[in-house]
GUKERO-351769 format. One line per field, with one value per residue (C-alpha): residue number from 0; x, y, z. Coordinates in nm, 4 decimals, always signed. Layout:
<nodes>
num	NUM;...
east	X;...
north	Y;...
up	Z;...
</nodes>
This chain:
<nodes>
num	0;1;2;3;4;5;6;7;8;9;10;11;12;13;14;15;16;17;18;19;20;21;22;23;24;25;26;27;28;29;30;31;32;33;34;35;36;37;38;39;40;41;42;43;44;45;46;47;48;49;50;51;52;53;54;55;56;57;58;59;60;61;62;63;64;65;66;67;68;69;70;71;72;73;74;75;76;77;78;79;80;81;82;83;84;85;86;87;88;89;90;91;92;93;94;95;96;97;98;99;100;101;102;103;104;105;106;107;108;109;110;111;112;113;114;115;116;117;118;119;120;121;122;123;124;125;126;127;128;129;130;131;132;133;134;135;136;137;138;139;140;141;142;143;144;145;146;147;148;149;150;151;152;153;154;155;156;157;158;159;160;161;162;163;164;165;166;167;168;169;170;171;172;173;174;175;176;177;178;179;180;181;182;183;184;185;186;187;188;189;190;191;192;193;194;195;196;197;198;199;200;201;202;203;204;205;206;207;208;209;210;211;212;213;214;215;216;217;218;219;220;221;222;223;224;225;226;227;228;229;230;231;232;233;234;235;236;237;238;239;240;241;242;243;244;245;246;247;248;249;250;251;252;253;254;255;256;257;258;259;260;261;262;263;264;265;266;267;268;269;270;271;272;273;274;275;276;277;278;279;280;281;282;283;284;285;286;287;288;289;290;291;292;293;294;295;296;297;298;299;300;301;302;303;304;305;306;307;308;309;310;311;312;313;314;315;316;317;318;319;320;321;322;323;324;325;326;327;328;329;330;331;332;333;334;335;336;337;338;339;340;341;342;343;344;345;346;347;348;349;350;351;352;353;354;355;356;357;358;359;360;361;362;363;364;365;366;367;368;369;370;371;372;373;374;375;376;377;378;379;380;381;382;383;384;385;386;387;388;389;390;391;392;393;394;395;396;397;398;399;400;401;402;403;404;405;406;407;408;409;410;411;412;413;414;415;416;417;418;419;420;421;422;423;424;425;426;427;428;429;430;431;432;433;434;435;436;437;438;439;440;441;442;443;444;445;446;447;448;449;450;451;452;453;454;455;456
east	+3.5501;+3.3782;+3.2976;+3.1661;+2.8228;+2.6144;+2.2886;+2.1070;+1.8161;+1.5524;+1.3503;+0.9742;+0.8675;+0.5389;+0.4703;+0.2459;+0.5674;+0.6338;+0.6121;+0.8787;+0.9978;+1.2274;+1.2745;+1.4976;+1.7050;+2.0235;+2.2840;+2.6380;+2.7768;+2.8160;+2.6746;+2.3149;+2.2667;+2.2060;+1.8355;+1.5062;+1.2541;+1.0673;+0.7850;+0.7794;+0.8052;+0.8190;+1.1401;+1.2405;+1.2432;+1.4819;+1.8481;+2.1371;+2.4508;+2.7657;+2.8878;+2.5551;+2.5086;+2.9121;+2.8579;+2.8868;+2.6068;+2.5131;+2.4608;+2.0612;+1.9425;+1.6280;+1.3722;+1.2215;+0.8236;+0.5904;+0.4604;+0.6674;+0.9301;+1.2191;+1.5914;+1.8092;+2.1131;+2.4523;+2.3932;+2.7585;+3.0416;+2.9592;+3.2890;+3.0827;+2.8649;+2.5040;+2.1820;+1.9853;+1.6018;+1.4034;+0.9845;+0.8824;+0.4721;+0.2284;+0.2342;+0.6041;+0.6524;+0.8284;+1.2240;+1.1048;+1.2767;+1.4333;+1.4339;+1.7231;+1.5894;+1.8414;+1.7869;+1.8938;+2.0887;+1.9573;+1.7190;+1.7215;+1.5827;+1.3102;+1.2356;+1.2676;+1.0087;+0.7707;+0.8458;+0.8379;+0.5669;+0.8122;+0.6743;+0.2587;+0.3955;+0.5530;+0.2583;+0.0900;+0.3573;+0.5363;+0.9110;+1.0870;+1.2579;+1.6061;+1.6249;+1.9988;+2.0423;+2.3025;+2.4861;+2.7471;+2.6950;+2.5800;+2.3374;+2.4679;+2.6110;+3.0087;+3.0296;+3.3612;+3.6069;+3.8536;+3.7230;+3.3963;+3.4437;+3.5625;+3.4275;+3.4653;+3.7068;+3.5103;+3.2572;+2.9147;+2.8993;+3.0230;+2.7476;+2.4751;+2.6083;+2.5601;+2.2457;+2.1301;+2.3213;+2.1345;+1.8022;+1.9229;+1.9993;+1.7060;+1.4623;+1.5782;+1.5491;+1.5636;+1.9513;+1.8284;+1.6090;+1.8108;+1.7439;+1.8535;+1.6703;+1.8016;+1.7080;+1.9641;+2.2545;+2.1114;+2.0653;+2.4726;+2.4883;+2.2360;+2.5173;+2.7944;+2.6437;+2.5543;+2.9315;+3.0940;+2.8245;+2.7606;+2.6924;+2.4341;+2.1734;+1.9608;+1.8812;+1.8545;+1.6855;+1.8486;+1.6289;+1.8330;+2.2535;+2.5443;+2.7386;+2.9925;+3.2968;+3.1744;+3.1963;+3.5149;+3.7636;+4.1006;+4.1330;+3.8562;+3.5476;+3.2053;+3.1481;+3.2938;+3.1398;+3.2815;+3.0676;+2.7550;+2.7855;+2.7690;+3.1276;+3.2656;+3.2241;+3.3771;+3.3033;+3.0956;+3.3874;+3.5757;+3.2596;+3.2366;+3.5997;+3.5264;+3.2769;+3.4528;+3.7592;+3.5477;+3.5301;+3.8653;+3.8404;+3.4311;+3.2833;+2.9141;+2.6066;+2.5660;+2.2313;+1.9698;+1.9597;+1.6750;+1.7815;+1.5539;+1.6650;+1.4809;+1.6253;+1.6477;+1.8081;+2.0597;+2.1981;+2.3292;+2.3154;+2.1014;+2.4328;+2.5104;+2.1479;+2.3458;+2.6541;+2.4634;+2.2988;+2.6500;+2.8237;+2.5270;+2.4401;+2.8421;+2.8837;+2.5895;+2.6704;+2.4171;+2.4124;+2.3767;+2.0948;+1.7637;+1.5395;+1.2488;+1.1263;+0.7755;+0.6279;+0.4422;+0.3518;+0.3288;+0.6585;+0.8368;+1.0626;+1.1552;+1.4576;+1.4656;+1.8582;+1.9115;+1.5405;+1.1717;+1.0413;+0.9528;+1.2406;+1.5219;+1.8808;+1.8960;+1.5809;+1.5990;+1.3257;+1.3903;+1.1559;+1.1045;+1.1463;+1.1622;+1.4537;+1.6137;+1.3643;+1.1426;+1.0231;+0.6498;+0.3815;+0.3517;+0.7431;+0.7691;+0.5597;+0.7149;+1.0172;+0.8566;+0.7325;+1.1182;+1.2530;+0.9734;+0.8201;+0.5101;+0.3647;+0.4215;+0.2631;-0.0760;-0.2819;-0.3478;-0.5339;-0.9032;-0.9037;-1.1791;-1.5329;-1.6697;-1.4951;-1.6594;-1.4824;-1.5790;-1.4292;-1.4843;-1.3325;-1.2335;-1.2374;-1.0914;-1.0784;-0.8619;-0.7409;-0.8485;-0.7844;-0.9416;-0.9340;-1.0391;-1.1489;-1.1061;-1.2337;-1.2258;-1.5750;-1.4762;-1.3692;-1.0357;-0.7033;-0.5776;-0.2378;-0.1574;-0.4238;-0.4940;-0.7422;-0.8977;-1.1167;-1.1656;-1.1057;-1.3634;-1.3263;-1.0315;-0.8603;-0.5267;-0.3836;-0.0449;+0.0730;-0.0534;-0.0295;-0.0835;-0.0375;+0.1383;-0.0744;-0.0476;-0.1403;-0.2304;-0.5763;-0.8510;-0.8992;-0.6300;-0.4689;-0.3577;-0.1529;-0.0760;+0.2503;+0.5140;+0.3352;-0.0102;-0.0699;-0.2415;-0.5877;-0.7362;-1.1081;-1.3270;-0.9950;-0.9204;-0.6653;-0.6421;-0.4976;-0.5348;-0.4614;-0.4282;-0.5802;-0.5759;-0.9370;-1.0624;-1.4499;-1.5169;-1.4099;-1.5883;-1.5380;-1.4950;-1.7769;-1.6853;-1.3998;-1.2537;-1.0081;-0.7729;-1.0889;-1.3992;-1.6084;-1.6843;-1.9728;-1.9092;-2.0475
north	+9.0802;+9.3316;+9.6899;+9.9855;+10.1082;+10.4346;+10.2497;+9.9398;+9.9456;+9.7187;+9.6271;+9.4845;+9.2043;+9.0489;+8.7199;+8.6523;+8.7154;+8.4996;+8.1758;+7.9404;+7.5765;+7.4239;+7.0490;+6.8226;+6.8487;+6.6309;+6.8207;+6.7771;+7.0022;+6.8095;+7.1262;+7.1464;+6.7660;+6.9159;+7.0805;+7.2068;+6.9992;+6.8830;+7.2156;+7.5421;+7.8652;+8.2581;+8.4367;+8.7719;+9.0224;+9.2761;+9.2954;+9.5287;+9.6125;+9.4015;+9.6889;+9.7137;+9.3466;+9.3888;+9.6738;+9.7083;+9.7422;+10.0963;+10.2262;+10.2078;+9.9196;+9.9648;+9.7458;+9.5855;+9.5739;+9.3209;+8.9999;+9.0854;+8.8985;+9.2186;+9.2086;+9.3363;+9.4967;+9.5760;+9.3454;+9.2617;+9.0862;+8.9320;+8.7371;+8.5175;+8.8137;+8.6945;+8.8664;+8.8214;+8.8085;+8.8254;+8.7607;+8.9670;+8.8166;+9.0688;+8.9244;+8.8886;+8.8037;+9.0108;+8.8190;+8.6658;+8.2738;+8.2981;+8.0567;+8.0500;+7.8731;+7.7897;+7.7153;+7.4116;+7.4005;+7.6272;+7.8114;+8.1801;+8.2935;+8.3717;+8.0306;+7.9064;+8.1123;+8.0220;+7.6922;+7.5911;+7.6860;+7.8822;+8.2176;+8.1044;+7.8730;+8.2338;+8.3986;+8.1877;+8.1142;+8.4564;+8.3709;+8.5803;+8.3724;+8.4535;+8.3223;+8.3561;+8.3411;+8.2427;+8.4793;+8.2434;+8.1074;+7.7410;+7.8890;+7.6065;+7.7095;+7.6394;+7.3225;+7.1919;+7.5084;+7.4996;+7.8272;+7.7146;+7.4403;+7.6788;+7.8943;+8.2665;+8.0859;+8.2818;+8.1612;+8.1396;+8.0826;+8.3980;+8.5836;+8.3727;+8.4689;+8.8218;+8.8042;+8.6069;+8.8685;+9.1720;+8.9983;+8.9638;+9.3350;+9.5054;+9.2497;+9.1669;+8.8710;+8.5670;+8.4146;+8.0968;+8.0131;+8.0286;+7.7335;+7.6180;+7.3837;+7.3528;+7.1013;+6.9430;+7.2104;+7.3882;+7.0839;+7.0269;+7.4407;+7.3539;+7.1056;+7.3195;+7.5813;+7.3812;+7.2546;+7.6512;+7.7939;+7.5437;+7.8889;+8.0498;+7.7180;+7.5842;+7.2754;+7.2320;+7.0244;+6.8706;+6.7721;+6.5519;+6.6076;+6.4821;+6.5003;+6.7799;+6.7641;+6.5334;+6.7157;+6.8779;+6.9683;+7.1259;+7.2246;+7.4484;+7.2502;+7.2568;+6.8796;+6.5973;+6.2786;+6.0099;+6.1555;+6.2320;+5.8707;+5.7456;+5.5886;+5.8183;+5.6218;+5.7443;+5.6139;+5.8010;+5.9507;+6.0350;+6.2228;+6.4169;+6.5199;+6.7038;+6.9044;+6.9725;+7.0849;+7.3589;+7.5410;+7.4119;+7.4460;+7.5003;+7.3298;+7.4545;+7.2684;+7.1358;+7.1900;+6.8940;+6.7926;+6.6396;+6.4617;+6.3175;+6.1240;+5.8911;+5.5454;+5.5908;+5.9998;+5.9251;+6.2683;+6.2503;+5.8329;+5.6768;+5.5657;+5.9707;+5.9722;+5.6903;+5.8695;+6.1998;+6.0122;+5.8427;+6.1853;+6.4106;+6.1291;+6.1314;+6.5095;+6.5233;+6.2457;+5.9617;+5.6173;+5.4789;+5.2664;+5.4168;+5.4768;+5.5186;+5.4250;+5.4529;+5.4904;+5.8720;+5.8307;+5.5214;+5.4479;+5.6884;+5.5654;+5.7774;+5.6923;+5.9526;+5.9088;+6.0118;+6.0516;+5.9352;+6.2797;+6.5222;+6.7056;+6.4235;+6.5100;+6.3764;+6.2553;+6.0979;+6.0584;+5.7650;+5.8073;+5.4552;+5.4754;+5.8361;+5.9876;+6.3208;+6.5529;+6.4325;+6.7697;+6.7862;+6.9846;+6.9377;+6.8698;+7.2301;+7.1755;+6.8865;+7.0278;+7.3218;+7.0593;+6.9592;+7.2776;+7.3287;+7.6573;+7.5162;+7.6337;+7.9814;+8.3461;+8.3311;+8.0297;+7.9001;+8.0674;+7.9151;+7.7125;+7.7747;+7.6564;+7.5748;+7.4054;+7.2619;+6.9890;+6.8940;+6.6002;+6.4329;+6.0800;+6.0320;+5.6147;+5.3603;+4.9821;+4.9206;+5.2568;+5.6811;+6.0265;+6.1906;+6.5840;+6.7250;+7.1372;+7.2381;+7.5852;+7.7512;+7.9231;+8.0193;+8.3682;+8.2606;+8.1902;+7.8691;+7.7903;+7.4617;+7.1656;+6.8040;+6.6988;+6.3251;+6.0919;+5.7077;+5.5456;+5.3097;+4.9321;+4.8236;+5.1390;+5.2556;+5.5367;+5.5049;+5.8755;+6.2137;+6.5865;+6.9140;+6.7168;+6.4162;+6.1325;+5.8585;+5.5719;+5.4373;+5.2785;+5.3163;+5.5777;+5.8616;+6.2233;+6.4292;+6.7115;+7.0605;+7.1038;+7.3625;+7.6299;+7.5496;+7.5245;+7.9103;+7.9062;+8.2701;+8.2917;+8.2055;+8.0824;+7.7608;+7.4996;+7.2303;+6.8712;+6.5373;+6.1862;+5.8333;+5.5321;+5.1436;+4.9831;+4.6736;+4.7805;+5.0427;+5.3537;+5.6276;+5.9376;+5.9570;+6.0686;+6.2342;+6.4045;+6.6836;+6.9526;+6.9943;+6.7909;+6.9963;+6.7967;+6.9746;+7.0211;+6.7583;+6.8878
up	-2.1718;-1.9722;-2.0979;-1.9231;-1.9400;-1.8432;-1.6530;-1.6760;-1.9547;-1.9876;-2.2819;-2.2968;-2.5062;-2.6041;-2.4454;-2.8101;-3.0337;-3.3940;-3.3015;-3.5194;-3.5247;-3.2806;-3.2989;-3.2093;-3.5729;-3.5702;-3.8065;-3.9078;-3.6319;-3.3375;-3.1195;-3.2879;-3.1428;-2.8017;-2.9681;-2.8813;-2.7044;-2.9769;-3.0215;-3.1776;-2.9625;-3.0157;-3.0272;-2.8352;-3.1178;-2.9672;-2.9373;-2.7856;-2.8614;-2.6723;-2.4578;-2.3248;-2.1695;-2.0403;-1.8806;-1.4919;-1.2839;-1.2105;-0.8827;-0.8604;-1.0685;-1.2726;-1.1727;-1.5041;-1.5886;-1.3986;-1.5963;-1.9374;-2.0651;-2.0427;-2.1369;-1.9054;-1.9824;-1.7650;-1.5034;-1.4101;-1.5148;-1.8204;-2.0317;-2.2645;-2.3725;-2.2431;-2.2707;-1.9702;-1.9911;-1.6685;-1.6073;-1.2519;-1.2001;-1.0745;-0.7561;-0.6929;-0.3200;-0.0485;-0.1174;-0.3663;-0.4552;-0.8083;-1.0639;-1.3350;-1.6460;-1.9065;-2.2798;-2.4860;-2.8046;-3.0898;-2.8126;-2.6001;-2.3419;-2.5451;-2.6552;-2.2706;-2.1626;-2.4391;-2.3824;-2.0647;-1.7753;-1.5079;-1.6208;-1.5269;-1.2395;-1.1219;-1.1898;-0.9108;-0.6647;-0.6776;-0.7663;-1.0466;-1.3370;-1.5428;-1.8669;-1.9699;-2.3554;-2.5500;-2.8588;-2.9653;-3.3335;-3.1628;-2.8839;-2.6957;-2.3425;-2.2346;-2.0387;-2.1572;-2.1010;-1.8138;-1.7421;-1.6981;-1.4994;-1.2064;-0.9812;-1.1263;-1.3821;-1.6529;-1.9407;-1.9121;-1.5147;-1.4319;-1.6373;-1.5371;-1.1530;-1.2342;-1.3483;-0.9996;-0.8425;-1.0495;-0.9175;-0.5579;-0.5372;-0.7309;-0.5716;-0.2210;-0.3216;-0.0845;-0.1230;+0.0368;-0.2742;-0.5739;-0.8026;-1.1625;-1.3590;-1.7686;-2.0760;-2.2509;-2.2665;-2.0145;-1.8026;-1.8382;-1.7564;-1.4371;-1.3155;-1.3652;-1.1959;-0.8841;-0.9116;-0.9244;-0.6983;-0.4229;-0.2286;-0.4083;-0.5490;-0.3527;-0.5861;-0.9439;-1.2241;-1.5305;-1.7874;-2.0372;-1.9292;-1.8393;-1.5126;-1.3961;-1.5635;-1.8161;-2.1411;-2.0283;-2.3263;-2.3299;-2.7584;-2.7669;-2.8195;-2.7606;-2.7887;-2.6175;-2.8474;-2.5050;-2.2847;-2.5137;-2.6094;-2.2477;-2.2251;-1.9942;-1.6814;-1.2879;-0.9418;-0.7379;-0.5548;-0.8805;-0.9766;-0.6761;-0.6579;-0.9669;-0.8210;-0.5008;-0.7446;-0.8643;-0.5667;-0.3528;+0.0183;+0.0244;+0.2849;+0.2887;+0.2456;-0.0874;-0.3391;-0.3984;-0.7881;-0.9701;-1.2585;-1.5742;-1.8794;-2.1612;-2.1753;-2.5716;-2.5534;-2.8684;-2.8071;-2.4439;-2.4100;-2.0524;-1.9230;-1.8135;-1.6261;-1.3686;-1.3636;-1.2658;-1.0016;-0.8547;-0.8447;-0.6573;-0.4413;-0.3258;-0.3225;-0.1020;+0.0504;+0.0580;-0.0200;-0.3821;-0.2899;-0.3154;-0.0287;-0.2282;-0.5649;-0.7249;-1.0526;-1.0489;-1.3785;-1.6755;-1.7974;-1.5260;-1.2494;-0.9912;-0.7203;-0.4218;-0.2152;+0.1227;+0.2379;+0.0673;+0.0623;-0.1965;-0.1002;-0.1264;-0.1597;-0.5175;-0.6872;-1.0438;-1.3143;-1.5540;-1.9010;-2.0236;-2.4255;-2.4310;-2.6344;-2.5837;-2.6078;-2.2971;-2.1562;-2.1518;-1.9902;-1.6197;-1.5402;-1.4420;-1.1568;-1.0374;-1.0731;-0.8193;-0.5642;-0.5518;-0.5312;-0.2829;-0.4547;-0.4782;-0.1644;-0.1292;-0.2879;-0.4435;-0.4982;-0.8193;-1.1016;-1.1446;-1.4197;-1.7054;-1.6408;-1.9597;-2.2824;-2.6137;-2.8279;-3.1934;-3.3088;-3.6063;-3.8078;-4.1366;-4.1643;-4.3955;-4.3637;-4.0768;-3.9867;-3.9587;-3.8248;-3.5708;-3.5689;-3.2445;-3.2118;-2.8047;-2.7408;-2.4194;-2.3900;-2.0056;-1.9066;-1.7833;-1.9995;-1.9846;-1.9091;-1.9813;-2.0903;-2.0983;-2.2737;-2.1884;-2.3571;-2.4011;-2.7618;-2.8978;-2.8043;-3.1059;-3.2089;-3.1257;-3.2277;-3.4089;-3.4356;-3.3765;-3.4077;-3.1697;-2.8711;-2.6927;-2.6726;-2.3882;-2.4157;-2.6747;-2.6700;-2.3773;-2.1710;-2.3272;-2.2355;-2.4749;-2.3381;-2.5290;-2.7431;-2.5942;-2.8679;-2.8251;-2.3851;-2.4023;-2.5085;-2.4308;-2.4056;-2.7033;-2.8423;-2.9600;-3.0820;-3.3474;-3.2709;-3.4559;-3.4654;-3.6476;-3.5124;-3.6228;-3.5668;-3.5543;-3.7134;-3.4607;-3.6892;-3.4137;-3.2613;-2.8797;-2.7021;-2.3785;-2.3171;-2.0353;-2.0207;-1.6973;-1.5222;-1.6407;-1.8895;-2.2121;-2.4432;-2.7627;-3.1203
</nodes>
């Protein structure tokens, strides 16, 4: 329901705020499957009162502080009760584009913008990013609800709306570059927005969903167990008629959608990846057969329909023996080169120009663990790192902690956990790892960070 309100308020948080544990935790209630990607991040300290995020816009809107994560409060019409978070760079464009980020199960806004890179990738390109936030007792968004599933029907659409709309206003910003990207239940709420609001995206990215209409319910429920399980199975015209339902008579150009999944997600099964791709490629109306696929990275293939270009109608990401919680480092730009965001405001931030790693091994017969100090001794923050090395002939490492390691044996990259990608200078981070070996119990001896080769001790 929607309350009235004196004025919008705003409220600053800390981008360094307690960091806590979000992992992909399978529980008893159904809704908690749809979790975290696998990483801890910080959580937005500060709350407000329900009549406050209702509220109605006011007349002038108050435009929130540059480059901190800020609630904003009485942006519109607001049924599900939503808190709205918003991160305005520096160097925010003239009409700036505007990137609507939403959370997965057991996650905020908060937690999204920790998480994920859209708040430094705005920093250099100049967009403005909304992180809507869940305050129902699941934090998982309304996908299933009649009145979600239509435009203006209600729910969770209808707030997120308002808070592109709040941007649009207070920022001028540029109505031809709206975008949605989302992981897991946000990736279902970034289809059903690109179903009810053909008008105002631009494209979107689904990290880890299901299609439109697929976790529909009529009895009240969050969770539709046929669909997460990948038996709920349409043609590609039955798909797109229920996204042309949503918004009856609309005959406007439709978004682009990027789509990613694991083959092994056991939360939202493969089988909804090709049932994402059937429906976007009919709404938008291309063929089913790809006219491009390559491998950008090992294990990953991608399938572009209706054109080869970075810009394809529908482009899809398959993650070979990845599960559900398959967002890493570096998506976020990709995701940008898609939405084609990556081109425009400032260039990128110099990288650091100095690092120092000290690694050392701890052996036994046939195995050991490798724990591996990076500092940044530049004069520049980092955003974001991969660190690479090459593994002594014979060992292979097994597991390992900090970072995600890939692949196994040779010449490696280990790229920075969701909580640990910001190293500040003189800073540094811990990460580790377990390696079979075949005699050869050594440490690496070279290694470089985001390209620049470090000092070893």
């Amino acid at each position: 329901m929607s309350a009235t309100g004196s004025s919008n308020t705003v409220r600053r948080s800390s981008r360094s705020g307690l960091a806590v544990l979000f992992g992909a935790l399978v529980s008893l209630l159904a809704a908690l499957l749809l979790g975290a990607p696998g990483a801890a991040a910080r959580t937005e300290p500060t709350t407000s009162g329900a009549a406050a995020r209702t509220a109605a816009p006011a007349a002038a809107p108050t435009v929130a502080p540059a480059a901190a994560l800020t609630e904003v409060t009485g942006f519109g019409t607001n049924p599900s009760n939503l808190q709205m978070y918003l991160y305005v760079p520096d160097s925010v464009t003239a009409n700036p584009a505007v990137v609507v980020a939403v959370h997965y199960c057991t996650g905020s806004g908060p937690a999204m913008y920790s998480g994920t890179e859209y708040a430094s990738l705005a920093d250099r390109y100049g967009f403005i990013v909304v992180y809507p936030s869940v305050t129902r007792a699941s934090k998982c968004f309304d996908v299933s609800s009649p009145q979600a599933l239509r435009r203006g029907g209600g729910s969770d659409p209808v707030g997120i709306k308002s808070m592109v709309d709040w941007v649009t206003r207070t920022y001028s910003a540029d109505t031809s570059r709206i975008f949605a990207t989302g992981i897991s239940s946000g990736a279902m709420m970034t289809n059903v927005l690109l179903g009810d609001y053909p008008d105002v995206f631009a494209a979107g990215a689904a990290f880890s969903g299901v299609p439109f209409g697929c976790f529909a319910t009529t009895d009240g429920s969050e969770w539709n167990s046929a669909c997460s399980g990948g038996t709920v199975i349409h043609t590609p015209q039955e798909w797109g008629d229920l996204v042309r339902t949503a918004f009856p008579g609309y005959t406007g150009p439709r978004p682009r959608m990027q789509v990613w999944h694991g083959t092994e997600d056991d939360v939202l099964r493969y089988p909804n990846f090709g049932e994402e791709i059937k429906q976007w490629t009919n709404v938008l109306g291309v063929g089913q057969t790809p006219a491009a696929t390559d491998s950008p990275q090992s294990g990953w293939t991608r399938t572009r329909y209706g054109s080869t270009g970075d810009r394809a109608p529908v482009e899809a990401i398959s993650l070979q023996g990845v599960g559900h919680n398959l967002y890493a480092y570096g998506m976020a730009a990709r995701v940008l080169t898609f939405f084609g965001l990556d081109s425009s405001g400032p260039g990128p931030q110099p990288q650091p120009g100095a690092c120092k790693v000290t690694v050392t091994t701890n052996a036994w017969s046939t195995g050991l663990t490798g724990s591996v100090t990076i500092t940044n001794t530049g004069t520049t923050r980092i955003d974001g790192w991969k660190l690479a090395f090459t593994l002594p002939s014979g060992q292979t490492i097994t597991n390992g902690w900090g970072a995600t390691y890939a692949p196994a044996s040779g010449a490696v990259s280990a790229t920075n956990a969701t909580y640990n990608g910001t190293i500040a200078p003189n800073a540094s981070v811990g990460i580790g790892y377990q390696a079979n070996h075949g005699g050869n119990s050594g440490a690496p001896t070279a290694f470089t960070l985001n390209g620049t080769a470090c000092t070893v001790s």
